[in-house]
C-alpha positions, 0 to 999 in steps of 0.5 A: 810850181816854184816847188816843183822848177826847184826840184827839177833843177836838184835832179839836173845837178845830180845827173849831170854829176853823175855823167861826169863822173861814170865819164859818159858822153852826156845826152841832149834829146831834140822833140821835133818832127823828123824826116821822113815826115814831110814839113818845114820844122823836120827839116830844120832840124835836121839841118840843125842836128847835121850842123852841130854833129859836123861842127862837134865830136865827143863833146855830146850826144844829140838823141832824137824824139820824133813827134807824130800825128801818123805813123813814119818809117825812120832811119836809125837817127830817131831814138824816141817817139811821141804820139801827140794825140796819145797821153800814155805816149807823154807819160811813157816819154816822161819815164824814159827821160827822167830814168836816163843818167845820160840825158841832161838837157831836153829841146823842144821844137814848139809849133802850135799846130803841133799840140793842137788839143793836147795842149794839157798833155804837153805842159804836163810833160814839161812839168814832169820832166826833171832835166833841163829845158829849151824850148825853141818857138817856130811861131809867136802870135801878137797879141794873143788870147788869153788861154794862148798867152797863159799856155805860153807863160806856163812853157816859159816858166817851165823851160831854162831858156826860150828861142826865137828866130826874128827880134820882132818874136822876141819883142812880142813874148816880152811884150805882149806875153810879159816874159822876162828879156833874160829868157829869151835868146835870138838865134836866126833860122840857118841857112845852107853854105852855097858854092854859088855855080854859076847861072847860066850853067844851072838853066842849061842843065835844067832845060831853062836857057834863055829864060829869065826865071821867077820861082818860090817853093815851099809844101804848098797852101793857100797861106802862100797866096801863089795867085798873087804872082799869076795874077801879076805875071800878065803885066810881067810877061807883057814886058819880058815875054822870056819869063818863067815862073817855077812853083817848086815844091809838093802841097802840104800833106796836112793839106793834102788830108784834109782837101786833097789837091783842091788848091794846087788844081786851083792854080792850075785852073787859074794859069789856063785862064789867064793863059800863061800855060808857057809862062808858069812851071810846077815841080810838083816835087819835094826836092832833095836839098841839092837839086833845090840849092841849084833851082835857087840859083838859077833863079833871077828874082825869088818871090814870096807872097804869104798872106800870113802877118803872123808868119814869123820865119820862113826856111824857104826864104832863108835858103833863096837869100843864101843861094844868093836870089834878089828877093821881093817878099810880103811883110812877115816879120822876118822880111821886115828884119833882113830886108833892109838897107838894100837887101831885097823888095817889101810889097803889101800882101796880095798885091799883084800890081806892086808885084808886077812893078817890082818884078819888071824893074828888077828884070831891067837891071841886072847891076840892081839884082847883082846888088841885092844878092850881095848884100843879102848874102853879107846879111845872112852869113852869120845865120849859115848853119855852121854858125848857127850850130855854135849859137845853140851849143852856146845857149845850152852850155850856159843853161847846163853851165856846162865848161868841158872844152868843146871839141871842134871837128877839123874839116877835110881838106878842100882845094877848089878854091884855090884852084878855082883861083888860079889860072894858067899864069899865077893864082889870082890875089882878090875875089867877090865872095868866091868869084875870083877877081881878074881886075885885081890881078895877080902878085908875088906874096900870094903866088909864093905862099901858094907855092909853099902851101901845095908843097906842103900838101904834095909832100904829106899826100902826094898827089900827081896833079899838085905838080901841076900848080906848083909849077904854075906858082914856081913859073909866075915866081920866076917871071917876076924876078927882074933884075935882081928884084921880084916885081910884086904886082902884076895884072891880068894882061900879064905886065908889071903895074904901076905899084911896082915902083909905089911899095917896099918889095922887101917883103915880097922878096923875102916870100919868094925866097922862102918858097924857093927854099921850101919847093927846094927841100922836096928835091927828092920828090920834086921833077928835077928839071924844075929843081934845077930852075929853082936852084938856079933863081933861088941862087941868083936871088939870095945874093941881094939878101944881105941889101935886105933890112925890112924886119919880116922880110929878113926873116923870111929869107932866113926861112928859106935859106934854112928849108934851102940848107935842108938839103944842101947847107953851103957856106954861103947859106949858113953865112947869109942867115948868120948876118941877118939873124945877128941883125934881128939879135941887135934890134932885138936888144936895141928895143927890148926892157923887162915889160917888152921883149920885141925886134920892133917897138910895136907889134904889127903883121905876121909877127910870128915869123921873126921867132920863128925865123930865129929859132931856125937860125939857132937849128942851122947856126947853133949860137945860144943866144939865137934860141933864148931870144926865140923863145923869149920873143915868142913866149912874149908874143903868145903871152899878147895874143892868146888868152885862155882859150882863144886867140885874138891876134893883133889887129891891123886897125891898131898896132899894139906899141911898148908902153901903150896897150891896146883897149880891150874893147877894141875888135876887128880887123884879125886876118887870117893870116897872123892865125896862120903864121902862129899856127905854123910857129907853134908847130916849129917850137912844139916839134923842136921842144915838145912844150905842151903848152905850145901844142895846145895853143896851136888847136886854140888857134886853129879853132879860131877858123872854126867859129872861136872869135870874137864873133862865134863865126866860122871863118873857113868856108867848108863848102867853097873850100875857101876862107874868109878875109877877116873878122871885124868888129861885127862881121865877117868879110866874106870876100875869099882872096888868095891871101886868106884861102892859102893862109887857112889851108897851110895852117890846116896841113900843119894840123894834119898830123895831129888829125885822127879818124873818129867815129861820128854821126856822120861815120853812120853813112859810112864817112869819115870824119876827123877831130884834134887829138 
């Protein structure tokens, strides 16, 4: 066999060779069962194969090999099929594969039932096939046979890489079935990205009001011990006679084939007994992914009672955490790893007593519910499927050593976050998850970027309805300049808080004059009433600019005055960003030497700004000295925040100070809006010099959003169209505050120009997707 894996890899060397040089676009084949074959694995995949198309384009090709124990009608996505019971259909698989120049690397989706009895005919497709091999496993049984455990070292020694989706499965094949740790790979089954609609409005429109709703789904068998639950619901519903359990989901056609509807008649038969006929719902459907999100969501407490120890991953469990349900489960191996600390509810197998027990106490306290769905919504967002299509590209990169440069596809522009934050007053600053928080109120800083950033969007596209909210900004801009200072804090109830009088206003007033010169240098397309009122604030407001000594704060006045001087560059502009241009000149040179070319003697917060704010002093004033010290200053800070194809900007859990650097173990605490204001200075200095350097550290910094971290996680939500407030040390923070949703998104139209259409998995439904150029 050493013989033959050394062959294999000779004849993968000289494939992928061959791809690089006749520049073709090289081929991953997934062996999987595939819709519309109805089972769990099919339609993992599927959601697998999305996610990566949707987070790649041109890097690879993924081809389809459909495994089948009957015949299925298939879309155009499925290139090949295996018929598993056939041995020529093996040996004709092997020849296609092996012929391709194009194929590099073969994943197989390996479930035991899958090969039952052509288990011979598998390994010697395995052993046959010269390209490169993973092999995810759905199912790790402990403590196995021993024909099962030579069958799974066989694949193991054949395969470049093993995939799990529980450590406890890892920890088995290490174990029990002796495989090498540095084989296998964790990567948790993927869950879908919910925008999370409200309850209420989800029963309603399903005909479920003022019912409290218990459901589980999945293709139905006795493995899921259903009857555990009815014979618990007499207790539940003696307390909470309101309930209605919904048991979601089609008997398994495997099951349907060989005893017909045996179990389901069987469940039905129970319910009449036990007479809970007006308790108990059956959606005797397989749900298309939408309405089965929705069915998730409405759900008070999901339920899963398998009976099965040896159950390693649920899909159905996966997706009820991520649609946010409380969760009460049996002990498989993957509730017993995410389960903890609060997350959800572990019963003993068929045990309706702790069920019922546990079901009521969740049911009395909707603070508990609320809980458990928070904490089981922070434990699986790093399994969201995005994130798990960068874990497996990563893996089979490594296994190719693969180092062409990903290309990350740039989502479409979505505004329902932001909207969905603003009400009729001002956008509101915090929110849990991507509930906006009306207890955390409003401000200044957030209102002012969020003015800046619809501008940006009506000026590219320009769409009526942003005048809507860019007056709303413009107005609560307005209502907080009070005497001759913008108060930056304001709560719900409208009136300026206690804060007011506790922080430095500088910064907020150097925001608000930015986004006053910005909304003024669209007077061409802006309505001129609202013009008229801008020009009068922003005139009012720019006399005290010169009482302003706060580092960032200068520089953001500067931004406005030079957006402002787009239009209508008066004396008293070009005056007032001369005085405090020559002021960042002097602290520049006060604190510079030749290791450390800064305004400060540390670098903290939207540093790319204060170059930035320079380099437009040097396009208003022209004085030489403003652009080298622009330049210098900001090749300085690209050179501490960049490395070669990653971003890491400064943390705000640790400045980095002159002559004391940061210890490169040191993670976390990166805000999406230093990505942002480095993307938007990048766009400045490339558009003035043309630098090509400049260009491409603007799509590195940029991809930091889309899962270029330290973390390998997407930071923008593309389904809420909101983005995440940070990335820490081990996790992502997955409150969508204003600050991080209109950071994103004016760092997102600044990429806009350098979109263009390109043909995709996704443009054979006719969409359109979009990718750096």
């Amino acid at each position: 066999m050493k013989n033959r894996l050394n062959m294999k890899k000779r004849l993968r060397d000289a494939s992928f060779a061959n791809a690089v040089l006749k520049k073709k676009v090289p081929q991953w084949l997934m062996i999987t069962t595939f819709p519309p074959r109805e089972c769990g694995i099919a339609t993992y995949t599927q959601d697998l194969i999305k996610a990566i198309n949707d987070k790649f384009t041109e890097s690879f090709d993924i081809k389809i090999c459909a495994l089948e124990n009957e015949a299925h009608e298939y879309n155009g996505d499925v290139n090949y099929i295996l018929e598993t019971a056939n041995p020529e259909s093996y040996r004709e698989l092997t020849e296609n594969i092996n012929l391709s120049d194009q194929i590099e690397l073969v994943i197989l989706q390996h479930e035991f039932g899958l090969f039952r009895n052509n288990e011979k005919e598998l390994l010697q497709f395995l052993n046959s096939v010269n390209k490169a091999l993973a092999v995810v496993f759905h199912t790790v049984l402990p403590k196995p046979e021993k024909e099962i455990k030579q069958y799974i070292q066989t694949i193991a020694a054949l395969a470049d890489k093993l995939i799990v989706m529980t450590n406890s499965a890892r920890e088995i094949l290490e174990n029990d079935y002796e495989i090498a740790k540095d084989k296998i790979t964790v990567i948790s089954h993927g869950t879908h990205l919910v925008e999370h609609i409200n309850k209420n409005t989800l029963k309603k429109k399903y005909g479920y009001q003022n019912r409290k709703i218990l459901s589980t789904f999945g293709l139905l068998s006795s493995g899921k011990s259903i009857e555990t639950t009815l014979h618990a619901l007499p207790s539940i519903v003696e307390q909470h006679p309101d309930v209605l359990f919904l048991i979601i989901g089609k008997t398994h056609p495997c099951v349907v084939q060989h005893e017909g509807e045996k179990y389901r008649q069987s469940l039905e038969l129970l319910v009449d007994n036990l007479q809970l006929n007006s308790n108990v719902a059956f959606v005797n459907e397989y749900l298309p992914l939408e309405a089965l999100l929705e069915y998730l969501q409405l759900t008070d407490v999901y339920l899963f009672t398998s009976k099965d120890p040896n159950q390693a991953v649920s899909g159905t469990f996966s997706y009820a955490i991520s649609c946010g349900c409380p969760i009460i489960s049996t002990p498989i191996p993957h509730a017993l790893e995410v389960l903890q600390n609060g997350t959800g509810i572990i019963i003993d197998f068929e045990n309706p007593l702790q069920l019922s027990q546990q079901v009521n106490k969740l049911l009395n306290d909707e603070e508990l519910r609320n809980n458990i769905s928070l904490n089981g919504l922070h434990q699986m967002a790093p399994t969201a499927w995005e994130n798990s299509a960068i874990a497996h590209v990563q893996q089979f990169r490594k296994i190719l050593d693969f180092n062409v440069k990903l290309q990350y596809k740039i989502p479409e522009i979505n505004l329902n976050h932001i909207k969905k934050m603003t009400t009729s007053f001002g956008i509101i600053q915090f929110s849990v998850i991507n509930h906006p928080d009306k207890d955390s109120g409003y401000t200044v800083d957030d209102n002012a970027r969020a003015l800046i950033a619809m501008c940006q969007h009506y000026k590219i596209f320009g769409t009526a309805s942003d005048l809507k909210y860019i007056t709303i900004y413009f107005n609560f801009i307005s209502y907080s300049f009070q005497e001759g200072c913008f108060l930056n804090y304001i709560n719900f109830q409208k009136e300026f808080t206690a804060q007011n009088s506790d922080c430095n206003l500088e910064d907020s007033f150097g925001r608000a004059i930015w986004a006053l010169g910005y909304l003024l240098s669209l007077q061409d397309m802006i309505p001129e009433d609202l013009i008229r009122k801008a020009q009068v604030l922003f005139n009012k407001a720019v006399l005290q600019a010169s009482d302003i000594h706060s580092t960032r704060a200068m520089a953001f006045i500067i931004k406005g005055l030079y957006y402002a001087g787009l239009k209508n560059n008066s004396l008293q502009n070009r005056l007032a960003i001369e005085e405090l241009a020559d002021r960042l000149v002097q602290m520049y040179r006060h604190e510079t030497d030749d290791t450390w070319q800064w305004y400060e003697s540390y670098l903290t917060y939207a540093n790319s700004v204060i170059p930035e704010a320079m380099l437009m002093a040097w396009l208003t004033i022209r004085k030489s000295v403003y652009r080298s010290i622009a330049t210098a200053s900001f090749d300085f800070l690209i050179s501490k925040i960049f490395s070669q194809d990653a971003i890491k900007v400064i943390s705000n859990k640790g400045w980095m100070h002159n002559n004391r650097e940061i210890d490169a173990a040191h993670k976390g605490g990166e805000q999406p809006i230093d990505v942002a204001y480095t993307i938007i200075a990048l766009n400045e200095f490339y558009t003035v010099f043309k630098i090509e350097n400049y260009k491409q550290k603007m799509f590195v910094a940029f991809e930091w959003f889309l899962g270029n971290n330290h973390l390998n996680q997407i930071v923008y939500n593309p389904c809420t169209g909101g983005c995440y407030d940070g990335v820490e040390d081990t996790y992502i923070n997955l409150n969508q505050g204003a600050e991080s949703t209109i950071s994103y998104l004016m760092a997102r139209l600044v990429m806009e120009k350098y979109a263009v259409p390109v043909k995709s998995y996704a443009a054979k439904r006719n969409k359109t997707e979009r990718a750096f150029h």
